[in-house]
Structure formats: C-alpha cells, structure tokens
mmCIF file of the N, C-alpha and C atoms, coordinates in Angstrom:
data_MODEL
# 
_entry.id   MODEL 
# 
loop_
_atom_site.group_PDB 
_atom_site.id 
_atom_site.type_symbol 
_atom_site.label_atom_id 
_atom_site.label_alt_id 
_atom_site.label_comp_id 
_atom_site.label_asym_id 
_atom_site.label_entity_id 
_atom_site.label_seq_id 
_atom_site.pdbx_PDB_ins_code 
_atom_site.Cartn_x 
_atom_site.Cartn_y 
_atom_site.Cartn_z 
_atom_site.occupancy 
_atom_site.B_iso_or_equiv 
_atom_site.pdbx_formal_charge 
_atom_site.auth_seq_id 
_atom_site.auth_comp_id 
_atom_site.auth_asym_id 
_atom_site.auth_atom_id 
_atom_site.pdbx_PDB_model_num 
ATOM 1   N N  . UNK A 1 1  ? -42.490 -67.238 -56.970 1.00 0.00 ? 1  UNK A N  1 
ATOM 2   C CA . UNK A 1 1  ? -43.004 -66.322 -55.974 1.00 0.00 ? 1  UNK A CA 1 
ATOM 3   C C  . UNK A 1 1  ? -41.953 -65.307 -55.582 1.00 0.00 ? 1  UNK A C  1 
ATOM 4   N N  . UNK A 1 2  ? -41.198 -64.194 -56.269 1.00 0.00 ? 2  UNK A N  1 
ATOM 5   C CA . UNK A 1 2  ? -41.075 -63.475 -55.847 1.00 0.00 ? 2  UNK A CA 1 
ATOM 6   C C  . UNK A 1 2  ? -41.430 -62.471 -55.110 1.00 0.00 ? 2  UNK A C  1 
ATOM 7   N N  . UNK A 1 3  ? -40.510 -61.616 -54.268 1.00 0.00 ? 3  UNK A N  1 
ATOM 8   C CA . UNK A 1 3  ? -40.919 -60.991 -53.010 1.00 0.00 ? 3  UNK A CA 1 
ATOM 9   C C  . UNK A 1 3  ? -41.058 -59.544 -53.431 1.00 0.00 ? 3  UNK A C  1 
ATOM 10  N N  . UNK A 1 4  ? -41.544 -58.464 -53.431 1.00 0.00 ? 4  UNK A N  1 
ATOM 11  C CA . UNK A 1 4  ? -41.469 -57.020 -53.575 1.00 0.00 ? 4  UNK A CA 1 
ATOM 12  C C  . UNK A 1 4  ? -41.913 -56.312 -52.552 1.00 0.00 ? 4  UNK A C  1 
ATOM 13  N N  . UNK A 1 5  ? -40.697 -55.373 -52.531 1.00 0.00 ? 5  UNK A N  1 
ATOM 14  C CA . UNK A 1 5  ? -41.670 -53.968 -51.248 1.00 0.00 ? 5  UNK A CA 1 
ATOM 15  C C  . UNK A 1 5  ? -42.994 -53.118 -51.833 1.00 0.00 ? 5  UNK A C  1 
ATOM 16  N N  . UNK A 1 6  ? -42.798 -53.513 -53.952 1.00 0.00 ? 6  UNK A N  1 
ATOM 17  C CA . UNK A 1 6  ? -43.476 -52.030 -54.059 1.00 0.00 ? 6  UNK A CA 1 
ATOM 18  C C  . UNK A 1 6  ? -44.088 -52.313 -55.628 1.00 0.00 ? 6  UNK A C  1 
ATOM 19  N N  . UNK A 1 7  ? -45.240 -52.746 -56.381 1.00 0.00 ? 7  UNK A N  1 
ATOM 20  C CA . UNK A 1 7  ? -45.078 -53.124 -57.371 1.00 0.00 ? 7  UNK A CA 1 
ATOM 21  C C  . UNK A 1 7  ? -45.987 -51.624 -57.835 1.00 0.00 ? 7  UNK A C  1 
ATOM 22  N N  . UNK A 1 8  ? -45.527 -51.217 -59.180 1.00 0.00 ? 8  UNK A N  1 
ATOM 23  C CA . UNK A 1 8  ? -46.157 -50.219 -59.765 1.00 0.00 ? 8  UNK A CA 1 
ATOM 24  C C  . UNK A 1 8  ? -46.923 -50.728 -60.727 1.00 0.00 ? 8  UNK A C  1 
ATOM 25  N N  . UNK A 1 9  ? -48.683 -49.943 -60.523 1.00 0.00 ? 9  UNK A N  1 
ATOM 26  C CA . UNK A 1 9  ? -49.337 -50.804 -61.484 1.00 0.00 ? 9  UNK A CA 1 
ATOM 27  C C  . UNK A 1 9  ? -49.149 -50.495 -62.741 1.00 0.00 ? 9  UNK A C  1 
ATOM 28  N N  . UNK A 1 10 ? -49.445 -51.271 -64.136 1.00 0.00 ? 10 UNK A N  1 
ATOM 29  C CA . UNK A 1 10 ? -49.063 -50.808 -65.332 1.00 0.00 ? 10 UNK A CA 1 
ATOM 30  C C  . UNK A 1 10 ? -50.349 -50.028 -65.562 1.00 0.00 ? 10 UNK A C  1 
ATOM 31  N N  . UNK A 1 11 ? -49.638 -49.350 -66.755 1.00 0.00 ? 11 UNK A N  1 
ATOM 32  C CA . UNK A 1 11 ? -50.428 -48.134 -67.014 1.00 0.00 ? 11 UNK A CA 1 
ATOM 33  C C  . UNK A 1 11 ? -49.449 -46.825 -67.723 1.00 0.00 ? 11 UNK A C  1 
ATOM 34  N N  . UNK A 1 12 ? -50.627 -45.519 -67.618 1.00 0.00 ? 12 UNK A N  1 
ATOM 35  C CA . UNK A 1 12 ? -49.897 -44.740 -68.307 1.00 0.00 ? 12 UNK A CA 1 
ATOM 36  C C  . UNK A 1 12 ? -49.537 -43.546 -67.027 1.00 0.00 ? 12 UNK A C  1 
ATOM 37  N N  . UNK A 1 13 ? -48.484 -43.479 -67.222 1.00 0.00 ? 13 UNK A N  1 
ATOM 38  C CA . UNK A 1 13 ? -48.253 -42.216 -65.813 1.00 0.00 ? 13 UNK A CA 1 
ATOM 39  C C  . UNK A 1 13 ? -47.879 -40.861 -66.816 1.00 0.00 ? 13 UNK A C  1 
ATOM 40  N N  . UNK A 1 14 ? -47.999 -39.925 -65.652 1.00 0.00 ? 14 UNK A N  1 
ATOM 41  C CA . UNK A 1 14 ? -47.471 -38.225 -65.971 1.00 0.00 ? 14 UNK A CA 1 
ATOM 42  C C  . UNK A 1 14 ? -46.171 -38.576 -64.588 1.00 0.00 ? 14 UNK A C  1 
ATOM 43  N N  . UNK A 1 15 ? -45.500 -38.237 -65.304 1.00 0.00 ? 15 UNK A N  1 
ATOM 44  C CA . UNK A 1 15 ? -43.702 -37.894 -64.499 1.00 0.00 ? 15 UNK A CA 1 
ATOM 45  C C  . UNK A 1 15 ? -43.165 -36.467 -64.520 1.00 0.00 ? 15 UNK A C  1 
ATOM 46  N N  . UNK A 1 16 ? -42.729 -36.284 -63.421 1.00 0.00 ? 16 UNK A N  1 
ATOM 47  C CA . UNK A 1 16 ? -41.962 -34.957 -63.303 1.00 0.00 ? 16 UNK A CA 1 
ATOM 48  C C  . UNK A 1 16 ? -40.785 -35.391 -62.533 1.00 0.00 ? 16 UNK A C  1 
ATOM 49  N N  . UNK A 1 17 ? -39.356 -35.116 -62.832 1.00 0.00 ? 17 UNK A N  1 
ATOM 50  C CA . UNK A 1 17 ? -37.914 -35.454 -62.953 1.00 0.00 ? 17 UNK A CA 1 
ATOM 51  C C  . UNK A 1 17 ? -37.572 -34.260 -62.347 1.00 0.00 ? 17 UNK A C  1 
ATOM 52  N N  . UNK A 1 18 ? -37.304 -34.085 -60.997 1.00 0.00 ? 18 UNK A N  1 
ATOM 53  C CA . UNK A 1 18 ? -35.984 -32.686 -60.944 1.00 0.00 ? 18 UNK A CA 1 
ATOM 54  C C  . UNK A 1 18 ? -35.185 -33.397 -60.046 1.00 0.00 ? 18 UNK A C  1 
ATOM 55  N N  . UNK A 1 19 ? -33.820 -31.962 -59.906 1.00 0.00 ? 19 UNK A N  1 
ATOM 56  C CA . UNK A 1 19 ? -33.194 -32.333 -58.835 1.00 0.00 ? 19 UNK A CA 1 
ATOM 57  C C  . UNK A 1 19 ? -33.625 -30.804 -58.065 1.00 0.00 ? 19 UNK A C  1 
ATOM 58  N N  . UNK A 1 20 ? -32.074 -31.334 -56.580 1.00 0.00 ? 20 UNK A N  1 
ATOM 59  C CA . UNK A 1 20 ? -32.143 -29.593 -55.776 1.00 0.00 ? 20 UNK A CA 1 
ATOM 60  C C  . UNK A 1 20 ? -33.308 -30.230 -54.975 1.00 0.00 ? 20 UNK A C  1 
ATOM 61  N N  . UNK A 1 21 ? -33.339 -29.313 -53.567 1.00 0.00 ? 21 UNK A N  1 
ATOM 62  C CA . UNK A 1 21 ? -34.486 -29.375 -52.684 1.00 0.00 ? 21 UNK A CA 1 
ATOM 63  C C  . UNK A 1 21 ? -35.807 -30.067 -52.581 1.00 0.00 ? 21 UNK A C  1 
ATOM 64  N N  . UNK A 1 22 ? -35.817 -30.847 -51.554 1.00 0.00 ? 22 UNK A N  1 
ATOM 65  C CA . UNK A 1 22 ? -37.494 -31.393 -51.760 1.00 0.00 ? 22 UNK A CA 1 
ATOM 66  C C  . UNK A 1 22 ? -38.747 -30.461 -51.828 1.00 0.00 ? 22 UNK A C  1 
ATOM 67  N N  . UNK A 1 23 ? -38.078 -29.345 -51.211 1.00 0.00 ? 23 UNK A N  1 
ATOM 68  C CA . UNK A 1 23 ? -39.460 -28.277 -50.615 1.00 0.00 ? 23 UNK A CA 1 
ATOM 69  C C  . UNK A 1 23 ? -40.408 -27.703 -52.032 1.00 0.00 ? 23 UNK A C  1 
ATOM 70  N N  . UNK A 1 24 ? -39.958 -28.194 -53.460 1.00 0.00 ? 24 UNK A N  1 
ATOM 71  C CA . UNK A 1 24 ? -40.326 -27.687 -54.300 1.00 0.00 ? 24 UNK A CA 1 
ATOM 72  C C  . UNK A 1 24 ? -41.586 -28.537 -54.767 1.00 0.00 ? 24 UNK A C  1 
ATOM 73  N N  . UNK A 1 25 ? -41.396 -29.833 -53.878 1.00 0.00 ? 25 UNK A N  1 
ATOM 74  C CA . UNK A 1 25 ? -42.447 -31.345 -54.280 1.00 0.00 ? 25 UNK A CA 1 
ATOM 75  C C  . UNK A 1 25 ? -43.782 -30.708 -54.214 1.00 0.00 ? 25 UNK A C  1 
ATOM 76  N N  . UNK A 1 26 ? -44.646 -30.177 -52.840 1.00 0.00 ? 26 UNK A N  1 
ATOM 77  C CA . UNK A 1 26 ? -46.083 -29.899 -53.406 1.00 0.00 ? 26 UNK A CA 1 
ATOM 78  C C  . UNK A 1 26 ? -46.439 -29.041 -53.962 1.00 0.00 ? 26 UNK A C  1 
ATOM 79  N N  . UNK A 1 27 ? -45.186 -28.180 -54.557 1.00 0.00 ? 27 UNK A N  1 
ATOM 80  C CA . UNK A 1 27 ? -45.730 -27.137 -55.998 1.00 0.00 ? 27 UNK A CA 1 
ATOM 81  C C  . UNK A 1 27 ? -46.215 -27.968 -57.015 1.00 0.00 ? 27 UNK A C  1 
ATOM 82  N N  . UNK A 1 28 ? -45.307 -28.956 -57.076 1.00 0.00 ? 28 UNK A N  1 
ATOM 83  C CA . UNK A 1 28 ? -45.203 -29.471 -58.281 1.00 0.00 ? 28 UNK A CA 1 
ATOM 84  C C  . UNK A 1 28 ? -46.548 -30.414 -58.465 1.00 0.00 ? 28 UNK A C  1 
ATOM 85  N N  . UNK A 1 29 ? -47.197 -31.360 -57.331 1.00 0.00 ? 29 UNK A N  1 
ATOM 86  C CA . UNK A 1 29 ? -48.534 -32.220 -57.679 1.00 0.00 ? 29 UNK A CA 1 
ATOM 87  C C  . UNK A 1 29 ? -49.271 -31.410 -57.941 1.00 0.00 ? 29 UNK A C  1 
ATOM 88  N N  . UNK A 1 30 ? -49.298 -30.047 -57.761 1.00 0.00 ? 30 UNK A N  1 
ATOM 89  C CA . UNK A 1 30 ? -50.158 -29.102 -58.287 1.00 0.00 ? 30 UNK A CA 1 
ATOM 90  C C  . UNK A 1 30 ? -50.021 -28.508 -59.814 1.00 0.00 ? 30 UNK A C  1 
ATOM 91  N N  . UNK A 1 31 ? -48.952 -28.324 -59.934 1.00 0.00 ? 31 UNK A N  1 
ATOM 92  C CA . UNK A 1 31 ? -48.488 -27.849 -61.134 1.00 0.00 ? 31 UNK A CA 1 
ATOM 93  C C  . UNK A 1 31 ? -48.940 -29.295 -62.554 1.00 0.00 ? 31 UNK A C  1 
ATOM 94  N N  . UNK A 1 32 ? -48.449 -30.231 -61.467 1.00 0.00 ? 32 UNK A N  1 
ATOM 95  C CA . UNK A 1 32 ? -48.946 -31.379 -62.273 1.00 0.00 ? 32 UNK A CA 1 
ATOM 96  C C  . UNK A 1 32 ? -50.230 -31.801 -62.889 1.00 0.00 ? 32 UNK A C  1 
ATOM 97  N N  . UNK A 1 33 ? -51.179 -31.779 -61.693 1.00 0.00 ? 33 UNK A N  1 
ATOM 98  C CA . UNK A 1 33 ? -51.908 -31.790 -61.544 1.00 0.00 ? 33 UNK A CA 1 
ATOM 99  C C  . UNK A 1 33 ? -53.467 -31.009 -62.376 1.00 0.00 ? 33 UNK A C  1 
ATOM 100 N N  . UNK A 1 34 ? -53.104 -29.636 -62.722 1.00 0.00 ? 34 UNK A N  1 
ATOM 101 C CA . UNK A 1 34 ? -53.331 -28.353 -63.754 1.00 0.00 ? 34 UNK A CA 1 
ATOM 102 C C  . UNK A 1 34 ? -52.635 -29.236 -65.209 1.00 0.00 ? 34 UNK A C  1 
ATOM 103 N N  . UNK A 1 35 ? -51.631 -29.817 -65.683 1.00 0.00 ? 35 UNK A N  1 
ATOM 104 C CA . UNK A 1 35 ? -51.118 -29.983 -66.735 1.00 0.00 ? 35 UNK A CA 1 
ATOM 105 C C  . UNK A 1 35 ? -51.997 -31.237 -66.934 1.00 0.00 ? 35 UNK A C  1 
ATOM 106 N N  . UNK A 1 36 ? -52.902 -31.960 -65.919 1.00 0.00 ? 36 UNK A N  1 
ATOM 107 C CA . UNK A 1 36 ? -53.192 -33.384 -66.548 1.00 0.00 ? 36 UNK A CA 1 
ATOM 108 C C  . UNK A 1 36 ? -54.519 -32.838 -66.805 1.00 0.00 ? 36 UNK A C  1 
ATOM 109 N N  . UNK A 1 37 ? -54.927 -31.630 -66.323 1.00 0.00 ? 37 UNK A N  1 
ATOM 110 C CA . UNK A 1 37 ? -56.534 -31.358 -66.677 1.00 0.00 ? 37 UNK A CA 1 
ATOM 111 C C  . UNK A 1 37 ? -56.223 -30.804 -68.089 1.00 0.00 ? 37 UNK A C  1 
ATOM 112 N N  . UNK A 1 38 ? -55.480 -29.897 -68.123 1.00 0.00 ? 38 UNK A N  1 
ATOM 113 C CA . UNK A 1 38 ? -55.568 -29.100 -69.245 1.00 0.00 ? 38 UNK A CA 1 
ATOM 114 C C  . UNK A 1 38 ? -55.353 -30.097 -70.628 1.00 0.00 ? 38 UNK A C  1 
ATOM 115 N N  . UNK A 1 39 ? -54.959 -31.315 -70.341 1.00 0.00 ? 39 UNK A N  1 
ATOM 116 C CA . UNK A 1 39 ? -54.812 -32.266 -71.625 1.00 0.00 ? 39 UNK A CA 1 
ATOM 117 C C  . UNK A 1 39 ? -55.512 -33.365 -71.883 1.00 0.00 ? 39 UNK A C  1 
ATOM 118 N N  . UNK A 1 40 ? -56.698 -33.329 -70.675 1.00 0.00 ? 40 UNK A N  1 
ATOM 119 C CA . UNK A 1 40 ? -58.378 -34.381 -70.740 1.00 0.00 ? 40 UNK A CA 1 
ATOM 120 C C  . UNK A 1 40 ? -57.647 -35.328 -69.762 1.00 0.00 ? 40 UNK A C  1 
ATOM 121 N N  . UNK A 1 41 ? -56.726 -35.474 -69.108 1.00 0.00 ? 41 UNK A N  1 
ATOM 122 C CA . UNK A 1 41 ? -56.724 -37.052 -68.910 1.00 0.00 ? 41 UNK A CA 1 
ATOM 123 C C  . UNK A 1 41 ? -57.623 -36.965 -67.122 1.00 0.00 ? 41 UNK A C  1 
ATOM 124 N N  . UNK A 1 42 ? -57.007 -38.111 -67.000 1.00 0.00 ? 42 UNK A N  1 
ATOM 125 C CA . UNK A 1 42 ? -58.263 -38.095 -65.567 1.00 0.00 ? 42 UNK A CA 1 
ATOM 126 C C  . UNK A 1 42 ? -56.991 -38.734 -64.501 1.00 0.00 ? 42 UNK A C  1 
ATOM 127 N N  . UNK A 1 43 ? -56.412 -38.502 -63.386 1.00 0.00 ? 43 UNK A N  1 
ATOM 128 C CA . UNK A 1 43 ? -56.009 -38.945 -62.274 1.00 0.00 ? 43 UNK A CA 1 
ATOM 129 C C  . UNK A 1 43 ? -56.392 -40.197 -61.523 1.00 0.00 ? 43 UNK A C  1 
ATOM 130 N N  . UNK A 1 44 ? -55.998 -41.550 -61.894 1.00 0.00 ? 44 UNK A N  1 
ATOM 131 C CA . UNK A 1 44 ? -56.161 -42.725 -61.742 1.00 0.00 ? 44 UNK A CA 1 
ATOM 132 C C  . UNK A 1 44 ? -55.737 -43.216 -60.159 1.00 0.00 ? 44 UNK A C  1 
ATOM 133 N N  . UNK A 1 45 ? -54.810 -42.648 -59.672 1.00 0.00 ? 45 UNK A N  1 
ATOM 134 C CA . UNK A 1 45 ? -54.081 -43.052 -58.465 1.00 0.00 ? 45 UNK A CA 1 
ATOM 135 C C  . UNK A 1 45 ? -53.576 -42.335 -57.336 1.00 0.00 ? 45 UNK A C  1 
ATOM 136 N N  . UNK A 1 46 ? -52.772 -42.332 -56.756 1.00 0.00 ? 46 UNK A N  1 
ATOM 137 C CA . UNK A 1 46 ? -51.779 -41.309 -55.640 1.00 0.00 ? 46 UNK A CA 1 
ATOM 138 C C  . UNK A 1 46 ? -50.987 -40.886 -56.545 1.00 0.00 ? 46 UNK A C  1 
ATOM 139 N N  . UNK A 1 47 ? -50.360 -40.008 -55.756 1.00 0.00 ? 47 UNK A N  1 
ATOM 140 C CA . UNK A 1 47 ? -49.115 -39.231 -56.357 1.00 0.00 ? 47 UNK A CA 1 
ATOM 141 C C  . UNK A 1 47 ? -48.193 -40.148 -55.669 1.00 0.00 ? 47 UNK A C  1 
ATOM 142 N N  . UNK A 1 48 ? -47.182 -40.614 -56.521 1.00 0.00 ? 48 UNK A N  1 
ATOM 143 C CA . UNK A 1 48 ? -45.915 -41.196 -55.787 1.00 0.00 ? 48 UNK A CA 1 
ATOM 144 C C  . UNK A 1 48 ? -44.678 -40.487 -55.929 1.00 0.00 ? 48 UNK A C  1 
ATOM 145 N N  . UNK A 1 49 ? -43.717 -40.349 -55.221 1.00 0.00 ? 49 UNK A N  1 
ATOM 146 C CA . UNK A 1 49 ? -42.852 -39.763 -55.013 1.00 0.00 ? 49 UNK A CA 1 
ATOM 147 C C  . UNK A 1 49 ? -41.458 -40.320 -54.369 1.00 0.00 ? 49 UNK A C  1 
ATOM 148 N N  . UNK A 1 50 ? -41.016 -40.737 -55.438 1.00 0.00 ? 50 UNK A N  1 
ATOM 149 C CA . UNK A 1 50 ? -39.431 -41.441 -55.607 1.00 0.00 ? 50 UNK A CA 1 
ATOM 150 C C  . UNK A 1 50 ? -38.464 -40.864 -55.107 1.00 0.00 ? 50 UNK A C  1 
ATOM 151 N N  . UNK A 1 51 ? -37.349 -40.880 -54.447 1.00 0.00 ? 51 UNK A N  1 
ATOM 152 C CA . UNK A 1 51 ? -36.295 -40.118 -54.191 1.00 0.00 ? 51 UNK A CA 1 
ATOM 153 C C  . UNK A 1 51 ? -35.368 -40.838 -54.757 1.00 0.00 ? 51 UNK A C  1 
ATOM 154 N N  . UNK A 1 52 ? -34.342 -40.759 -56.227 1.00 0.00 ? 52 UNK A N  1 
ATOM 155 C CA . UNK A 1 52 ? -33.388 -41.808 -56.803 1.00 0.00 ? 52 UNK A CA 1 
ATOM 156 C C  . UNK A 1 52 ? -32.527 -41.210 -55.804 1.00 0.00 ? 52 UNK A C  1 
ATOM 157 N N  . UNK A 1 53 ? -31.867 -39.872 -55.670 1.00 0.00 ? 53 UNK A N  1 
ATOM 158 C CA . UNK A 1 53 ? -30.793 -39.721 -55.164 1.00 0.00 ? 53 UNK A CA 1 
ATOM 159 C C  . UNK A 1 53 ? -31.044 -38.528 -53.914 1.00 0.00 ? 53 UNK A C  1 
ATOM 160 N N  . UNK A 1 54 ? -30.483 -39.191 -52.760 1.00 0.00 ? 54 UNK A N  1 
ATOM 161 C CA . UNK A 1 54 ? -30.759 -38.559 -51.738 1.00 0.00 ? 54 UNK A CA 1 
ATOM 162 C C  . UNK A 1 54 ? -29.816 -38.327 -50.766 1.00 0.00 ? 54 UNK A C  1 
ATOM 163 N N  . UNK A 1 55 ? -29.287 -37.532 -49.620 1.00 0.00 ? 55 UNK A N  1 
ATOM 164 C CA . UNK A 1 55 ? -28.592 -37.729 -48.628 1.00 0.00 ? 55 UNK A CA 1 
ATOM 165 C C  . UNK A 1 55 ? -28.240 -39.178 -48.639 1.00 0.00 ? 55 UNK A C  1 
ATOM 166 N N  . UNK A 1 56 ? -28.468 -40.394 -48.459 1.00 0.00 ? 56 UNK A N  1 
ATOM 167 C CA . UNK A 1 56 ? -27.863 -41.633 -48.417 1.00 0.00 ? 56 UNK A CA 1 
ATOM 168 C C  . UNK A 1 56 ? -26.571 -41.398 -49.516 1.00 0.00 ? 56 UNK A C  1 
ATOM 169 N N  . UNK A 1 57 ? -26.660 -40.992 -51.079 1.00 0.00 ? 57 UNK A N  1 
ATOM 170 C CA . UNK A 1 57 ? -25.993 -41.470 -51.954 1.00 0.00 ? 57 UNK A CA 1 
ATOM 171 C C  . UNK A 1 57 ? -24.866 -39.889 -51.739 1.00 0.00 ? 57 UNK A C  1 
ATOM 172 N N  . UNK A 1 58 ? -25.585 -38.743 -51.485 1.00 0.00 ? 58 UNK A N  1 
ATOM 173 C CA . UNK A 1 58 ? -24.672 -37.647 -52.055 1.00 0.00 ? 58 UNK A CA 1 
ATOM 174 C C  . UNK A 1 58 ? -24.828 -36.656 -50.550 1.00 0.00 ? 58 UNK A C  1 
ATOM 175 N N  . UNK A 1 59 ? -24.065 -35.660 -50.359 1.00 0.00 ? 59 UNK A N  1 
ATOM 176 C CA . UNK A 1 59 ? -23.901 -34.556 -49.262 1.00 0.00 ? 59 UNK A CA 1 
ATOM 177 C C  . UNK A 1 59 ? -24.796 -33.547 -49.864 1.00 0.00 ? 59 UNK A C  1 
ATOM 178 N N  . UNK A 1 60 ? -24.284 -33.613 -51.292 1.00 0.00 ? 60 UNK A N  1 
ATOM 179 C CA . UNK A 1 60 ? -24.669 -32.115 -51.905 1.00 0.00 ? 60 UNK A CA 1 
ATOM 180 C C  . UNK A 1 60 ? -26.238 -32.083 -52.558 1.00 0.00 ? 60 UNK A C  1 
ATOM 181 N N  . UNK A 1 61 ? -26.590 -31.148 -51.465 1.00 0.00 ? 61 UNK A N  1 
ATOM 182 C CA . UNK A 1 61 ? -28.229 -31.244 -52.354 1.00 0.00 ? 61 UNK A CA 1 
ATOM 183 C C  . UNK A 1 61 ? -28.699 -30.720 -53.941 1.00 0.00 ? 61 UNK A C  1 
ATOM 184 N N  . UNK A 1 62 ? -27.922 -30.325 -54.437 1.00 0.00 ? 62 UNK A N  1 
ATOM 185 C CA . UNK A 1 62 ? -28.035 -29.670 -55.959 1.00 0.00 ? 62 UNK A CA 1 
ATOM 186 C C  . UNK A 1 62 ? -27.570 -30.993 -56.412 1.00 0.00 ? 62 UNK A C  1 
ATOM 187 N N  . UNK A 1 63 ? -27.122 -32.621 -56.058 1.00 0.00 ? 63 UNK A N  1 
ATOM 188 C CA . UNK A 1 63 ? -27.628 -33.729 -56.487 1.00 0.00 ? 63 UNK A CA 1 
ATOM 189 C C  . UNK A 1 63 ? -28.557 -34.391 -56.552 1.00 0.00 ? 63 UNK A C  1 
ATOM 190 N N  . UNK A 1 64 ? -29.440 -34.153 -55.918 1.00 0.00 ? 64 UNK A N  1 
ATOM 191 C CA . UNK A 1 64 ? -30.357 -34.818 -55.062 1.00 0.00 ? 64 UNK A CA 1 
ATOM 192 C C  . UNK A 1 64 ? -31.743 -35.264 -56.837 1.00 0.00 ? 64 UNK A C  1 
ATOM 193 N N  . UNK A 1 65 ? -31.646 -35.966 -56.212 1.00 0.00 ? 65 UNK A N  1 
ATOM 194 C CA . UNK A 1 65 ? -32.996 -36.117 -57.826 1.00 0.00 ? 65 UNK A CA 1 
ATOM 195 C C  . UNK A 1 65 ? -34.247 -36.914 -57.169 1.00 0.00 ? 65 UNK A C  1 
ATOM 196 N N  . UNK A 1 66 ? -35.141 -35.964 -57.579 1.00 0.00 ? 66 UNK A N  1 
ATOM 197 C CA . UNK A 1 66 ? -36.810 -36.923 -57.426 1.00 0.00 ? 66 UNK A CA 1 
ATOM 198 C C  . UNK A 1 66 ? -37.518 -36.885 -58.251 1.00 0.00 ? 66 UNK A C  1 
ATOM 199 N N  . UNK A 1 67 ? -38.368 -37.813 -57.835 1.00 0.00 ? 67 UNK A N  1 
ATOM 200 C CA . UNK A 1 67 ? -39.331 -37.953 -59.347 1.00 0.00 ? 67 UNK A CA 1 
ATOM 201 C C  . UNK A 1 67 ? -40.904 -38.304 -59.164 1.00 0.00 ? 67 UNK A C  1 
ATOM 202 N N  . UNK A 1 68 ? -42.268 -37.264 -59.586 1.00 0.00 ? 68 UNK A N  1 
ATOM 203 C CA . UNK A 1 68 ? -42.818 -38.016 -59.321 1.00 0.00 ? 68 UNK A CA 1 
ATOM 204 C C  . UNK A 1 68 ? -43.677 -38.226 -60.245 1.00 0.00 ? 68 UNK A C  1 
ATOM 205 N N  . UNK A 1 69 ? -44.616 -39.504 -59.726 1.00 0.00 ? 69 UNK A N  1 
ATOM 206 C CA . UNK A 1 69 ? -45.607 -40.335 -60.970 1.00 0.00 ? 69 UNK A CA 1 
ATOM 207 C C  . UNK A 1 69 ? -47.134 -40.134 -60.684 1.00 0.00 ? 69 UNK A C  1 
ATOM 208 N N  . UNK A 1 70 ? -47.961 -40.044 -60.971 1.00 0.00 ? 70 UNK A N  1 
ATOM 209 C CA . UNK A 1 70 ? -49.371 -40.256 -60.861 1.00 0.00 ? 70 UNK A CA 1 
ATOM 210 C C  . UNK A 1 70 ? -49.753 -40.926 -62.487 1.00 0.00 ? 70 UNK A C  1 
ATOM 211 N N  . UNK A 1 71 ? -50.997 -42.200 -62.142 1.00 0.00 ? 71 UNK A N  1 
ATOM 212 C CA . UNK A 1 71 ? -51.375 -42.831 -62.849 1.00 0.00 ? 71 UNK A CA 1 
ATOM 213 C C  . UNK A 1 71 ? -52.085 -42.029 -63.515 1.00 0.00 ? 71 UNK A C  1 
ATOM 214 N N  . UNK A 1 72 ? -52.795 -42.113 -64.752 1.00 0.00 ? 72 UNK A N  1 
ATOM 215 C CA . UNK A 1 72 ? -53.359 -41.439 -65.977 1.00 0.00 ? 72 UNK A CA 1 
ATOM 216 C C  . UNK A 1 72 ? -54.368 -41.837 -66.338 1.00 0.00 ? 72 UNK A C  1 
ATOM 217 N N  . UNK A 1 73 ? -55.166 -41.600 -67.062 1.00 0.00 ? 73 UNK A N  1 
ATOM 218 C CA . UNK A 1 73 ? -56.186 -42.098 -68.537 1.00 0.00 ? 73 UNK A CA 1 
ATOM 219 C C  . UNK A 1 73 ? -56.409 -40.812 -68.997 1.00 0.00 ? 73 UNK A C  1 
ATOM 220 N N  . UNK A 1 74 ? -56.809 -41.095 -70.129 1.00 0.00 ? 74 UNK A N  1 
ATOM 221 C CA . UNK A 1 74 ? -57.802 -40.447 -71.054 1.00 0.00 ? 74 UNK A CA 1 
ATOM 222 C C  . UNK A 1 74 ? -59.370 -39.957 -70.282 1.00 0.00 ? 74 UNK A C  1 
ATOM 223 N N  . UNK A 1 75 ? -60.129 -39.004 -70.791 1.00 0.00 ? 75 UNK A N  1 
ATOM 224 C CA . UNK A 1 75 ? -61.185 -38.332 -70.113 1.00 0.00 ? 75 UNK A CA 1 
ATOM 225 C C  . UNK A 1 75 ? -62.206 -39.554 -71.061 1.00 0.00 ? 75 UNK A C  1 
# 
C-alpha cells in the first residue's frame, strides 16, 4: 500500500516542455490544444501543469521549466 499525492493515469499524452515565465502557460493549452485537433486525436482529460523548476530550486526565471500534459486518443 503505497501512499501518493498524485498518480498519472496511463495513457498517451501531448507534452509541451518550456522554460522562462509562467505567463506564457494559457497560450500554450490553446496552442496545444489546435495541434491535437489538427492531428484527429480527441482530449481525454485536464490539462496538467507541472512546474520541475521553480523559484523554490532557482532565483533566475530564464531557469524556470514547465511542462504541460493533457491525456490523448485517437478520433
């Protein structure tokens, strides 16, 4: 019986990786979002949105890295 804050279901996700500023995040579920239509698949889940590296780890925001996932299928 292990314990978790957060289990991700399996499956197939669309990922987008940057660093630099958060303020660029709801361009991007959109931008994303346009790239999963234009290739049939269908939007299975939420958008999740990871922060690996953030103010906790670094000062400098041109470190900063996020990432985000939304679940997938096929149309």
């Amino acid at each position: 019986e292990e314990k978790h804050d957060f289990i991700l279901d399996e499956g197939m996700y669309c990922t987008y990786t940057y660093s630099g500023e958060y303020d660029r995040t709801n361009q991007l579920f959109y931008k994303m979002k346009d790239w999963i239509q234009e290739h049939n698949y269908k939007i299975e889940g939420p958008f999740l949105e990871f922060l690996l590296i953030d103010i906790h780890e670094t000062k400098k925001v041109e470190e900063y890295i996020t990432s985000i996932h939304v679940k997938i299928k096929p149309k």
